[in-house]
LUMKOLDO-101490 format. One record per residue (C-alpha): residue in one letter; x, y, z. Coordinates in steps of 0.5 Angstrom, whole numbers. Last residue first. Layout:
// LUMKOLDO-101490
resn,px,py,pz
A,X,Y,Z
...
This chain:
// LUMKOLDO-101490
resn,px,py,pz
X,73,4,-69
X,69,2,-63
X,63,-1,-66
X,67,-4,-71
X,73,-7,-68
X,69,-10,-62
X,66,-14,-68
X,72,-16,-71
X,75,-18,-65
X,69,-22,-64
X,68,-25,-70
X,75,-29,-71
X,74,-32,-65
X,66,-34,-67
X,67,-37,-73
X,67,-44,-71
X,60,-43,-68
X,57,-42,-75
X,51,-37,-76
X,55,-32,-71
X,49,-26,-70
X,50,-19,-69
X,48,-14,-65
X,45,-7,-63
X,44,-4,-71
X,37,-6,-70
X,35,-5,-63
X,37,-9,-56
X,31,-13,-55
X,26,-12,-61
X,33,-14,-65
X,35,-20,-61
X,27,-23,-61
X,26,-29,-67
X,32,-27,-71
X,35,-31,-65
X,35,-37,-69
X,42,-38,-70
X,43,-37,-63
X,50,-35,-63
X,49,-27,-60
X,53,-22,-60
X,49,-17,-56
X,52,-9,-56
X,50,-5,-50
X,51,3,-50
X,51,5,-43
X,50,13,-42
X,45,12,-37
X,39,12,-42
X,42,7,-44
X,43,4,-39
X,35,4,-37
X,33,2,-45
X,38,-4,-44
X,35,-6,-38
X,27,-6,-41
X,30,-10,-46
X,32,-15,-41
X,25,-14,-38
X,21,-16,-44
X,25,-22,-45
X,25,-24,-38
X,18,-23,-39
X,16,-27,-46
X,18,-33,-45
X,13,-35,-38
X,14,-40,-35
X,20,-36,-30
X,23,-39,-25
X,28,-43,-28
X,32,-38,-31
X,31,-36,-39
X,34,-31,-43
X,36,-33,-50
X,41,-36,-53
X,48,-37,-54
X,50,-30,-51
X,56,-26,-52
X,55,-19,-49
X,59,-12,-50
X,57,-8,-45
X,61,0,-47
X,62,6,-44
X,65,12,-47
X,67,18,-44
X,71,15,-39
X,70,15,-32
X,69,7,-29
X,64,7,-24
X,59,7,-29
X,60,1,-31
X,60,-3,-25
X,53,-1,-24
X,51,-3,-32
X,54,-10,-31
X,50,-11,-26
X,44,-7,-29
X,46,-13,-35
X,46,-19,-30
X,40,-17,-28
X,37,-17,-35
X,40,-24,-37
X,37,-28,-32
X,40,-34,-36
X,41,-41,-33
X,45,-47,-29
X,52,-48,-31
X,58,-46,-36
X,65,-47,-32
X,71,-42,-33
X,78,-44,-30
X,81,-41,-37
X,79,-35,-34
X,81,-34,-27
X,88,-38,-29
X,88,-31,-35
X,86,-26,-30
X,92,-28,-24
X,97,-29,-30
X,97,-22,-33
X,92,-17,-35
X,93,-12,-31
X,87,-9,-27
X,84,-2,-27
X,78,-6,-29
X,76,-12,-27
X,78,-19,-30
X,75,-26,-28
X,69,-23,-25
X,63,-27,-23
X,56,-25,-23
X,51,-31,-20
X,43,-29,-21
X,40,-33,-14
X,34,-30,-12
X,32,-29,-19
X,32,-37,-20
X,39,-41,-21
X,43,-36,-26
X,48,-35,-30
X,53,-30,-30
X,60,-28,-33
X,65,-22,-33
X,71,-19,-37
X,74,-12,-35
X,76,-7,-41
X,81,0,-39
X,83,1,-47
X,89,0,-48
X,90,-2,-55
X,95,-8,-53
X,90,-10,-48
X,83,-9,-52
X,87,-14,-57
X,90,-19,-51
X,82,-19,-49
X,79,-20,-54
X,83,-27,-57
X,82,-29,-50
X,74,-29,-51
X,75,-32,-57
X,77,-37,-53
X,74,-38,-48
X,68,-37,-52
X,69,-42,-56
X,71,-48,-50
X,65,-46,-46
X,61,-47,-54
X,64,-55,-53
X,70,-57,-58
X,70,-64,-58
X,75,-69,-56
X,69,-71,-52
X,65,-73,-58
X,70,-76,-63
X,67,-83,-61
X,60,-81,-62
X,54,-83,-57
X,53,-75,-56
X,53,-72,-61
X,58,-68,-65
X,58,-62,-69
X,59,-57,-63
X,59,-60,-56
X,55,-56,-51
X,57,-54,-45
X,56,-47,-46
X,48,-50,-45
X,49,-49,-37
X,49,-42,-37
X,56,-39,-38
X,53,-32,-42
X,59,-27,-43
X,59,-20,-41
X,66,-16,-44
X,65,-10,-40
X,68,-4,-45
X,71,3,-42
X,74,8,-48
X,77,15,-48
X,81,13,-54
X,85,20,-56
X,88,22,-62
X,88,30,-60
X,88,34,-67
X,91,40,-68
X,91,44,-73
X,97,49,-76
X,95,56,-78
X,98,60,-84
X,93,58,-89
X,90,65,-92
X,95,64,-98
X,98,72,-100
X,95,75,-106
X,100,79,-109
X,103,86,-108
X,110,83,-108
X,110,85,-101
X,104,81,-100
X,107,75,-102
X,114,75,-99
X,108,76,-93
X,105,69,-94
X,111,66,-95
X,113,67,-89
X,107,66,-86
X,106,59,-89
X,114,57,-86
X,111,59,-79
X,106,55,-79
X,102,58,-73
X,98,54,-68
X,92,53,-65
X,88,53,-72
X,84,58,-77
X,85,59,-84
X,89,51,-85
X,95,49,-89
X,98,44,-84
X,95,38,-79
X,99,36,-73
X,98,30,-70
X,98,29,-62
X,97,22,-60
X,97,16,-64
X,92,12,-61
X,91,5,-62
X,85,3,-66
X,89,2,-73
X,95,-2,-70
X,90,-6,-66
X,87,-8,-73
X,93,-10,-76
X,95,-14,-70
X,88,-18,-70
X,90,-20,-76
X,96,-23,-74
X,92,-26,-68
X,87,-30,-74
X,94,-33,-78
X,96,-35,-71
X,90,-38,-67
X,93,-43,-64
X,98,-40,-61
X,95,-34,-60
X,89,-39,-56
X,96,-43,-51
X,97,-36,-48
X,90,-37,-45
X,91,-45,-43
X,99,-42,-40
X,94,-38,-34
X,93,-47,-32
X,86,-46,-28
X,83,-42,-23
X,75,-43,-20
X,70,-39,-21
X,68,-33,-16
X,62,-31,-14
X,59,-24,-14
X,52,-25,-12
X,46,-21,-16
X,38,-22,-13
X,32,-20,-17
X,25,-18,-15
X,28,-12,-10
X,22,-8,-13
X,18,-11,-19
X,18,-5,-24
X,11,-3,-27
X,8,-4,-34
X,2,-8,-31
X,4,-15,-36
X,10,-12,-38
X,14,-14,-31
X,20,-11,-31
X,25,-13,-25
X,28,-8,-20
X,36,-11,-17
X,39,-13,-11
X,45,-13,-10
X,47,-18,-4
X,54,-18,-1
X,59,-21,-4
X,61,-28,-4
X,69,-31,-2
X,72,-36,-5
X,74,-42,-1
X,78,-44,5
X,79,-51,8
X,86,-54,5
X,88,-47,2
X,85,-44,7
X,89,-48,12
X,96,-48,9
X,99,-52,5
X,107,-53,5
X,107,-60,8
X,106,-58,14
X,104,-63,19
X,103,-58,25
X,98,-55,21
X,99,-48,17
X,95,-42,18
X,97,-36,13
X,96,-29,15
X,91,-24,17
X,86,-30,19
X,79,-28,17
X,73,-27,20
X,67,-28,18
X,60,-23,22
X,53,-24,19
X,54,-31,16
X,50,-32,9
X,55,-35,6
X,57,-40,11
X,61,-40,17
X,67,-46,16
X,70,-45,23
X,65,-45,28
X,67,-43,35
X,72,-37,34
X,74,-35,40
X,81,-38,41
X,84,-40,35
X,82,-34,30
X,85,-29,36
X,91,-33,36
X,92,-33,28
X,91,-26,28
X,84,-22,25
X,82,-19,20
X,74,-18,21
X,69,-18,15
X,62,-15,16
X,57,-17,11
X,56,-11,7
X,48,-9,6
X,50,-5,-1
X,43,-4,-5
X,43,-3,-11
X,39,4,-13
X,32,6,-15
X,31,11,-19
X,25,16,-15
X,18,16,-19
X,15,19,-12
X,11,13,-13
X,14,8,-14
X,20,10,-9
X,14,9,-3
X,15,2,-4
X,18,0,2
X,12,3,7
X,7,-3,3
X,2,-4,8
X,-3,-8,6
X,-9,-11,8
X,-13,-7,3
X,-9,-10,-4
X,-13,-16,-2
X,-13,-18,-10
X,-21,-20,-8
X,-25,-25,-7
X,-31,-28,-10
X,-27,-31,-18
X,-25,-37,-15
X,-20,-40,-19
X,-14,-35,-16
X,-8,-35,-21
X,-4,-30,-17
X,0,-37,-14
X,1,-39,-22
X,3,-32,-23
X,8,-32,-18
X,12,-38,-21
X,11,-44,-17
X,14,-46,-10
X,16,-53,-9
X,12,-58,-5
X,14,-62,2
X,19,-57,6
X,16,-51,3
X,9,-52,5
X,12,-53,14
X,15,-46,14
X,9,-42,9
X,3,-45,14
X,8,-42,20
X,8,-36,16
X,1,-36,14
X,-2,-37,22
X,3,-32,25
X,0,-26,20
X,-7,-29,20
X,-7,-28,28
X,-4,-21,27
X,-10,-19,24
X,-14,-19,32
X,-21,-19,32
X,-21,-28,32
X,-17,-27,38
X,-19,-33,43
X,-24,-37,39
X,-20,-35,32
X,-15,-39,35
X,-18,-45,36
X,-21,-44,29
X,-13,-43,26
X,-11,-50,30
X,-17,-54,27
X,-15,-52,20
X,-8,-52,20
X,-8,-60,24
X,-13,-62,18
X,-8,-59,13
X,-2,-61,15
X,-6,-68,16
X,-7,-69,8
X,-13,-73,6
X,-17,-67,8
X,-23,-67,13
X,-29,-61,12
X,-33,-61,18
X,-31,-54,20
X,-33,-52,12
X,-29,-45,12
X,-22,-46,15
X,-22,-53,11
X,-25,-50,4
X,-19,-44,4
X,-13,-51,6
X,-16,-55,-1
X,-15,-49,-5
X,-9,-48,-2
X,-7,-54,-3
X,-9,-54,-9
X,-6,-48,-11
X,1,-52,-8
X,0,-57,-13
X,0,-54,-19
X,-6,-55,-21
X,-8,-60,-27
X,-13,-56,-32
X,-17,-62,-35
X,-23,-62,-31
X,-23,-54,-32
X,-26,-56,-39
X,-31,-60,-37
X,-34,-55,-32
X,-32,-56,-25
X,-38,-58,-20
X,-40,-53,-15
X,-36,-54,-8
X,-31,-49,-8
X,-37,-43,-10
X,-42,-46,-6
X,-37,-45,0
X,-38,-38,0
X,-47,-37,-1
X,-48,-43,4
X,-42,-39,10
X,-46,-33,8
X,-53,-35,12
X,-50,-36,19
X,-50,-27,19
X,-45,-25,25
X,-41,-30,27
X,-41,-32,18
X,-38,-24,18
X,-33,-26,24
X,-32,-32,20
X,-31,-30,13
X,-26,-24,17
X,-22,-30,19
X,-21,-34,13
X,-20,-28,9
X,-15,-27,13
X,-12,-33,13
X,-12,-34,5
X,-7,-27,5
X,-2,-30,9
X,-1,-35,4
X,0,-30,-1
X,4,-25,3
X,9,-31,4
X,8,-32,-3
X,11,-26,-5
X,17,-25,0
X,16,-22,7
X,21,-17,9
X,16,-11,10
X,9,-14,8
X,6,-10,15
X,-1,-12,16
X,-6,-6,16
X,-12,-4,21
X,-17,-5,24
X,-20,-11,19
X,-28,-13,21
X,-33,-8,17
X,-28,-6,11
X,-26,-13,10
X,-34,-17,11
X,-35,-12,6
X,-31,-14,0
X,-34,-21,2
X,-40,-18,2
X,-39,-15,-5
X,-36,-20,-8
X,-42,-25,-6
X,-47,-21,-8
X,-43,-21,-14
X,-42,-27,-16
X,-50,-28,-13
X,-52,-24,-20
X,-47,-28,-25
X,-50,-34,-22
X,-47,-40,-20
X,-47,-46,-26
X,-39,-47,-24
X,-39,-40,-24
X,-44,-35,-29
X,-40,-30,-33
X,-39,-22,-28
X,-40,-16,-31
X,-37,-9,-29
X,-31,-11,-26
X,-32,-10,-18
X,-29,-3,-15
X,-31,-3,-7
X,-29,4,-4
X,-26,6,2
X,-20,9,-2
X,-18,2,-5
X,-21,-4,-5
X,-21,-9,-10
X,-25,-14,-15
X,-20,-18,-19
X,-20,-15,-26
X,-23,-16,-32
X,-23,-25,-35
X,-25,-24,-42
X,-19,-21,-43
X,-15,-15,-47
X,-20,-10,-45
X,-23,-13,-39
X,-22,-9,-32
X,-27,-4,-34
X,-28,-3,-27
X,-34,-2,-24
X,-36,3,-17
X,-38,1,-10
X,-39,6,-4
X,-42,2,2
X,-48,5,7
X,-48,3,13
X,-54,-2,16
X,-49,-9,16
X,-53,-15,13
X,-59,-10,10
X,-54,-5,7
X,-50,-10,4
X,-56,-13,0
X,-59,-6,-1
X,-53,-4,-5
X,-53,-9,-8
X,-59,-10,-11
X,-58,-2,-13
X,-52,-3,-17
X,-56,-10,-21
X,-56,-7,-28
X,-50,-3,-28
X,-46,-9,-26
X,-48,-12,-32
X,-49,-21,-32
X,-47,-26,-37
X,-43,-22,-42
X,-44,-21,-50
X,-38,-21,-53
X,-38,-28,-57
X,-45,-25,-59
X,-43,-19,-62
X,-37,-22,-65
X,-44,-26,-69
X,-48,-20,-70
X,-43,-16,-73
X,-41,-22,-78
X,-47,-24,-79
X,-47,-17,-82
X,-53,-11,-81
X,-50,-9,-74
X,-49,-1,-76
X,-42,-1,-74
X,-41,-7,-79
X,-46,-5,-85
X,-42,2,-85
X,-35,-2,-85
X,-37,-5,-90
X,-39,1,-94
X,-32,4,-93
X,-28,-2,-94
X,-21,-1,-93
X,-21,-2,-86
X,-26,-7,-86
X,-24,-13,-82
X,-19,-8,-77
X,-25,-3,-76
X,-30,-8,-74
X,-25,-12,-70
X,-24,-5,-66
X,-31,-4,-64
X,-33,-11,-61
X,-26,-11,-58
X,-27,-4,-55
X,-35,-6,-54
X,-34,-12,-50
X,-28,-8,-46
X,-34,-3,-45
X,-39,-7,-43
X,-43,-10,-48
X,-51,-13,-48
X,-55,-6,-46
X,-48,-2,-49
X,-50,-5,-55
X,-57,-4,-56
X,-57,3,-54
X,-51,5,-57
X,-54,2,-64
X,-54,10,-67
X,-48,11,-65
X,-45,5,-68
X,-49,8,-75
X,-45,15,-74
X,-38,12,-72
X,-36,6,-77
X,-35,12,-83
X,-29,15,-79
X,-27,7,-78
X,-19,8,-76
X,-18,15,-73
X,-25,17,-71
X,-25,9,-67
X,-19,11,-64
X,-23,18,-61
X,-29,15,-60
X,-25,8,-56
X,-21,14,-52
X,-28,18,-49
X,-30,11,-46
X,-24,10,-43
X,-26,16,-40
X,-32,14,-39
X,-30,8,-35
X,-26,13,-31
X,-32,17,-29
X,-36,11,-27
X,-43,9,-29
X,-42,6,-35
X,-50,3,-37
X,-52,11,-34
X,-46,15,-36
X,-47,12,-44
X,-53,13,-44
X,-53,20,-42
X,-48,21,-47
X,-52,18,-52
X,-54,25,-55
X,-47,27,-54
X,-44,23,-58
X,-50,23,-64
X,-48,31,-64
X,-41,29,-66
X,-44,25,-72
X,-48,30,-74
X,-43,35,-74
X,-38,32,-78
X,-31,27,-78
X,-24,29,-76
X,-23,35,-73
X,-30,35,-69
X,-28,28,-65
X,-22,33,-62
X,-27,39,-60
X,-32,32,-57
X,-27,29,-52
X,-25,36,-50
X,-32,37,-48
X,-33,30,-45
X,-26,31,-42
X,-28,38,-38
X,-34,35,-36
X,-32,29,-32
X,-31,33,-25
X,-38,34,-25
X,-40,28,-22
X,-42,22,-26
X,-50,22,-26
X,-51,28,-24
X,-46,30,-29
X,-49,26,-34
X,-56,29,-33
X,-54,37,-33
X,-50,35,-39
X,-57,33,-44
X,-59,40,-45
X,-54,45,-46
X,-50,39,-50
X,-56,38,-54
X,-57,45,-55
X,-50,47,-57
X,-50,41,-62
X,-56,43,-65
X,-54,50,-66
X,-50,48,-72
X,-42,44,-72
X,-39,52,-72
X,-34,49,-67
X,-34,56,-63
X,-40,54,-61
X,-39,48,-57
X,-33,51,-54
X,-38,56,-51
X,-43,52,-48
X,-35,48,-45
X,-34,54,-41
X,-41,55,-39
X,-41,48,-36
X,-34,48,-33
X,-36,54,-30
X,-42,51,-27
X,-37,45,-24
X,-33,51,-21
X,-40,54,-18
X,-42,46,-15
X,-46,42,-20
X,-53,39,-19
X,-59,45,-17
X,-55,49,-22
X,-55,45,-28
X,-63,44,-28
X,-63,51,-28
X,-58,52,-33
X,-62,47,-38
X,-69,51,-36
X,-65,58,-38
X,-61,55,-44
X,-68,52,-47
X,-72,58,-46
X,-67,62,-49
X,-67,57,-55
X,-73,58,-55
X,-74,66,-55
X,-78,69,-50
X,-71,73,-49
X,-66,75,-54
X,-60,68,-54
X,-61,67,-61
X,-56,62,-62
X,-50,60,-66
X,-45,64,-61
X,-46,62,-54
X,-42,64,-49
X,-42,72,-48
X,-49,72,-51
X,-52,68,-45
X,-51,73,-40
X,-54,69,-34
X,-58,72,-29
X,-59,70,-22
């Protein structure tokens, strides 16, 4: 076949007998015994971007000679990115050093050896272009030694520490890039990682294909960009994925990690006949049965090949380094790790008998159905329901925190049918499972029910019709007596976890709780208290209040005409002068078409005295935060309710994300009369702040309400926290996330904050202009009208 290169190539002689004709010839060739038609289209498309560049001849012959190789290497899909790499790096440096990229691109496919990991590749050139221009030619022309010694997340952290040191430095930054400095040589060595997966592919290969006589597909992760640990190896698509390079373990070698890795990986792929249902299974469940599994499928594949048990259990049994030896373990990962050393070792004895009698009950199993999954299912749960009874549960990522770098994420063992809206990219939406609640007469209630005080958690409650009174009747009845404030029915509500950028699905639990009541005259009492403070709230409900329809004279254009203006302008006209065109009449409709939720923060520290510690004589006399915010709280709501503004006032605190308690004293559409003013002089402080739960809560209730404007305005004294969470930056990261879906929503979330050091993280969480911050407490009932004044004026 015959190939017109003139039509795709300028810059070139393309006459015959002519060199570069020559070498297009042999490069096309070369091409055609490796790539489809659609990948050949790609090869002559991106010849004729490299020519349109006007960067020389050099660069269209290296790309003609050098594409053929990486495409065998990567697969020709990558062609596009690699040339659209490369016209975007010639908008910002010379053909020279363009020329250098695609010289090593053959290197860089053979030391990455996976189309994504080149991708990533690609990106760091382009970040590099940007921030070190003068890096770029001397660090091409070191790439040999440095992808030799560096995976890509070594090479990112490499890269980027240079351009950041040497910003300003233009002759630095050559030094650096060229690895003329100590400082080059000393970042390089820090990077530098034991074992490369590239150097040892082909070893692995033939190991799995000598245990198991197939042929397993394995693939590097550059999982190691802001870490040193990388990625977990995984399965996915029928594919093994191990991170690119692997340090020694314990004295272990990088090389036998991977073997491994690789095995245990297989020994999945071999022996799993298909996928577990997670369906209604929490995290650590899923946890505890993924650690039976693995158990199992070792055992089928140490039934097969005995010599496995040796490499696997190396890797429990190796001595800890000495910095390990100061990590204390949470006491369920090391129980864990103690049960994973009992289901490998049979001659393993524990101190803890649960553990022995797990180990020994799951090998009997295993003599009977060792084929069946459901067996790690069943062993898990039950494990699960004996653990919790002895040993708290850690947070999630302390139980992610696997120690033993062999074993995979076991994303391979699940089916995760309820996540499909993660996906498909669909909002997710409270759930409303309502417990069914039945009113029946006092007869039927004495008759048939066996158990009158049904827990929360009851599938069906009834409810007597009327008041059931005692024989002794001394004027109260029985739910007076016995009955308490009902729950509602689970909301459940998506988290953000910063660290993957994904939503957790169904993460966190929202019940409607109710509060005790107290004296309605406490909340009548505030004005009394406050009267200088509440007559200047008067003013300011005079100034918000709608004034209605105001009509406005002396305009060109309006609804209606100003029947004085229009005889005037027409004696005017029949004096022959210039009439006024001003004859119209505006109208201006005054109208607050405003929604406002009052969200107060009633964790455990609101009970906090102010000015005072403990130990004092003055100290119980003392205002405590509770006793402030009640109060301001009330101030708001006489104001809100002489405007007329349609306002709710609601609380929450938390007791872990399964347990985030909402309590509503006040709910829109209500008045606000005795039954709203005893719910909020009964409010209580207590437990913790899961503020981004309450917040999508507060949010639904929210959008409910059609108004025009819609408003949370949220009194806090800190910052979020629940007991749960070890990490401070999550619930953070989550409650920011929950401001940015309302908004998006038409919510606007307002944070006034008593937290005199809440410069640190209120702004990152709702913005600039989005809170204002209470520097001495005592202030707080006046600040708080004033604030809704201003962001609702």
């Amino acid at each position: 076949m015959t190939i017109d290169f003139s039509a795709y190539v300028t810059g070139l002689n393309t006459e015959p007998g002519h060199e570069h004709r020559q070498a297009l010839e042999s490069s096309y060739h070369e091409a055609a015994r490796v790539m489809s038609p659609q990948g050949l289209d790609h090869y002559l498309t991106g010849m004729k971007a490299m020519g349109t560049l006007n960067k020389g001849e050099d660069l269209i012959l290296t790309y003609v000679q050098e594409m053929p190789g990486v495409a065998k290497e990567l697969g020709e899909d990558v062609i596009p990115d690699i040339v659209s790499a490369l016209m975007k790096l010639a908008s910002h440096t010379s053909g020279t050093v363009v020329t250098l990229v695609m010289t090593n691109m053959p290197l860089a496919a053979t030391r990455l050896g996976d189309a994504d990991v080149m991708r990533s590749y690609l990106k760091l050139l382009h970040q590099l272009a940007g921030k070190a221009p003068r890096g770029l030619r001397p660090m091409m022309e070191n790439m040999d030694e440095l992808l030799s010694k560096l995976t890509l997340g070594g090479l990112r952290r490499w890269a980027l520490w240079g351009a950041q040191a040497h910003q300003r430095d233009l002759d630095g930054q050559m030094a650096y890039f060229g690895l003329k400095t100590e400082s080059s040589r000393a970042v390089l060595q820090k990077e530098r990682r034991g074992t490369l997966f590239v150097d040892n592919q082909r070893k692995l290969n033939f190991y799995l294909r000598a245990l198991w006589a197939r042929a397993f597909f394995m693939r590097p992760t550059s999982g190691d960009y802001e870490t040193r640990q990388g990625l977990k190896p995984f399965i996915e698509d029928f594919q093994i994925h191990l991170p690119d390079a692997f340090d020694p373990f314990r004295g272990i070698s990088g090389l036998e990690v991977y073997r491994a890795s690789a095995a245990h990986c297989a020994a999945h792929m071999v022996y799993t006949r298909q996928p577990l249902s997670a369906e209604q299974l929490s995290p650590a469940q899923m946890k505890l049965i993924e650690l039976f599994e693995d158990a199992r499928v070792e055992h089928l594949a140490i039934r097969d090949f005995p010599g496995l048990r040796k490499l696997w259990l190396g890797f429990f049994t190796a001595p800890m380094t000495p910095d390990e030896e100061f990590v204390e373990l949470h006491p369920m990962m090391d129980r864990m790790i103690r049960l994973a050393i009992a289901l490998l070792d049979p001659h393993y004895r524990d101190e803890e008998p649960l553990i022995n009698d797990t180990a020994s009950d799951f090998r009997r199993q295993l003599e009977v159905r060792a084929d069946d999954n459901q067996l790690s299912w069943d062993a898990g749960i039950t494990f699960y329901n004996k653990v919790i009874q002895q040993v708290a549960l850690p947070n999630l990522r302390v139980m992610e925190s696997w120690p033993i770098p062999y074993r995979d994420d076991n994303r391979y063992l699940w089916a995760f049918t309820e996540n499909m809206f993660l996906e498909s990219g669909l909002d997710y939406l409270p759930e409303h499972k309502q417990q069914v609640r039945k009113y029946v007469s006092a007869v039927e209630m004495a008759n048939e029910v066996d158990c009158e005080l049904a827990g929360d958690d009851a599938q069906e409650v009834w409810i007597c019709a009327t008041e059931f009174f005692p024989y002794e009747d001394e004027g109260i009845s029985y739910n007076r007596m016995w009955g308490k404030e009902p729950v509602s029915a689970p909301y459940h509500y998506q988290e953000w976890d910063y660290h993957v950028q994904l939503f957790r699905p169904d993460w966190a639990t929202v019940i409607e709780r109710r509060q005790g009541k107290d004296d309605p005259e406490r909340m009548d009492e505030i004005l009394t208290k406050y009267k200088p403070i509440a007559s200047r709230i008067r003013r300011l409900i005079d100034a918000l209040q709608p004034q209605g329809i105001v009509r406005r004279r002396g305009y060109e254009e309006g609804e209606e005409l100003d029947l004085n203006a229009a005889v005037r302008a027409m004696i005017d006209i029949q004096r022959g002068v210039m009439p006024d065109p001003r004859i119209n009449i505006r109208i201006d409709r005054h109208i607050r078409d405003l929604s406002i939720l009052v969200l107060m923060d009633l964790s455990e520290s609101t009970n906090e005295k102010i000015g005072v510690q403990e130990g004092e004589p003055e100290y119980d006399m003392a205002p405590s935060i509770l006793d402030l915010t009640r109060e301001s709280t009330g101030l708001l709501a006489w104001a809100i309710d002489a405007i007329g503004d349609n306002f709710a006032v609601h609380g929450f605190a938390s007791d872990g994300r399964h347990d985030v308690q909402y309590y509503r004293f006040k709910d829109f559409g209500q008045p606000y009369d005795d039954e709203a003013k005893s719910r909020m002089a009964g409010m209580q402080g207590g437990l913790s702040t899961r503020m981004g739960a309450a917040l999508r809560h507060a949010g639904w209730h929210l959008t409910q309400q059609a108004a025009q404007k819609r408003l949370v305005l949220l009194i806090t004294d800190g910052e979020p926290a629940d007991i749960d969470e070890r990490d401070p930056q999550y619930l953070r990261h989550d409650t920011k996330k929950a401001v940015e879906d309302l908004a998006r929503q038409g919510v606007y979330t307002y944070c006034l904050t008593l937290d005199p050091n809440a410069d640190r993280y209120v702004a990152r969480i709702f913005g600039e202009n989005n809170y204002s911050i209470v520097d001495h407490l005592e202030r707080l009932p006046e600040r708080l009208p004033a604030v809704f004044a201003a962001i609702t004026g």
